[in-house]
C-alpha angles and dihedrals in degrees: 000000000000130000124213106190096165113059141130134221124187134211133224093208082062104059099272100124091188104042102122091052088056092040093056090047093044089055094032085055101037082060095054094046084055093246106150105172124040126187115195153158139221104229087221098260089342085243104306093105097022134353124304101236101032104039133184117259086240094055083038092056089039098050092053096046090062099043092050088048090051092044089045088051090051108036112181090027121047118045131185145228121201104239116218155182108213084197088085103061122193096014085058090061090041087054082046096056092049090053094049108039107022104030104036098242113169104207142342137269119210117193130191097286094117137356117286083236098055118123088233091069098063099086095049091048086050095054097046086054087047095049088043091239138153121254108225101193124184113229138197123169125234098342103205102225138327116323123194117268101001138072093195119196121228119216092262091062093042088058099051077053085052106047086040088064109025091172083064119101100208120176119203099226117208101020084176101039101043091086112248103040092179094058092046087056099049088044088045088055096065095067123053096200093061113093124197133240117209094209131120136089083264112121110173129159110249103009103109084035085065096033081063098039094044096042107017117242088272085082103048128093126193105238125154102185116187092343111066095173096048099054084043096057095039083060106041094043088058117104100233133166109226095258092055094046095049080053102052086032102054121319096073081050098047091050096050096054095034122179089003088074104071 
């Protein structure tokens, strides 16, 4: 069994004329590469109608909408995260609630709409505590200055979030495509409750050796995000014993979601 607990899906709805080509080889690849869950988000209109990462709460409905209907079309193999914009306060719990209860979401994905840190987190932290559900947070470390349409968090950041809510099961996406890796896993280090993603087009010697040996295997998930080959060859070029690579395969997935990953 793998586990892929990073992915992306598009819409056409939302501008992405050839969304259903890049949905069936995502599925058709993720197969032959031996990937039999995927949970994954729709990034609103994955910036065609509103930014990427802040999106409207039109793109950010939408987006939702598209991603439950293609995990409900494919049930045991596609799962989804509810994507949202934290911006838009109580209709974002609101938009939260719906995924999860009505719609059979199994986490949530956080983009790069507001700090980790920000206040206006909080609600949405405390619901996913409540709902026993997996954080997914976009980093990016050390950001040097403002950049258009997105206030990313850095991994230092993520773990104040963390160790401010220590109920909370929050997973470091992109470990090699957030910029420092080194720094993300120091800063990851600080906080027990952050797990780590191995996505990213990142392929450096020596990054997802520390990650285990600065975190144990018990902390790493096989992801692969927008770039399927990469997060393929980074596992399978790690020296692993069996137990280690069931960990980082499945069974560290399949505990953090619990009971929502049939």
């Amino acid at each position: 069994m793998l586990i892929d607990v990073h992915a992306h899906f598009y819409s056409e709805e939302g501008g992405i004329p050839d969304a259903a080509e890049r949905n069936k080889n995502r599925l058709l690849y993720s197969g032959k590469y031996g990937i039999t869950k995927i949970c994954a988000s729709m990034l609103g209109s994955h910036g065609i109608k509103s930014p990427m990462y802040l999106p409207s709460l039109e793109d950010m409905i939408a987006g939702n909408r598209g991603m439950a209907e293609l995990s409900h079309a494919y049930p045991g193999t596609i799962y989804a995260y509810c994507y949202i914009n934290p911006n838009f306060g109580q209709k974002a719990l609101d938009e939260l609630a719906c995924c999860i209860e009505e719609l059979g979401m199994v986490g949530l994905k956080l983009g790069a709409s507001t700090k980790c840190t920000s206040p206006i987190m909080y609600p949405l932290i405390e619901k996913c505590i409540e709902y026993d559900i997996p954080i997914l947070q976009h980093i990016y470390q050390r950001k040097p200055g403002p950049t258009p349409n997105q206030n990313a968090s850095d991994a230092l950041e993520l773990a104040e979030m963390a160790n401010r809510f220590p109920k909370a099961k929050i997973i470091h996406a992109h470990i090699g495509g957030g910029g420092d890796w080194e720094f993300g896993l120091k800063a990851a280090a600080l906080a027990k409750n952050i797990w780590i993603d191995i996505s990213g087009s990142g392929v450096d010697s020596g990054m997802l050796e520390m990650a285990i040996a600065m975190l144990g295997p018990k902390r790493i998930l096989f992801a692969t995000d927008e770039t399927m080959a990469t997060g393929i060859a980074k596992f399978e070029a790690l020296e692993l014993t069996k137990q280690q690579r069931d960990m980082i395969a499945y069974q560290n997935a399949l505990k953090l979601f619990g009971r929502r990953l049939k």
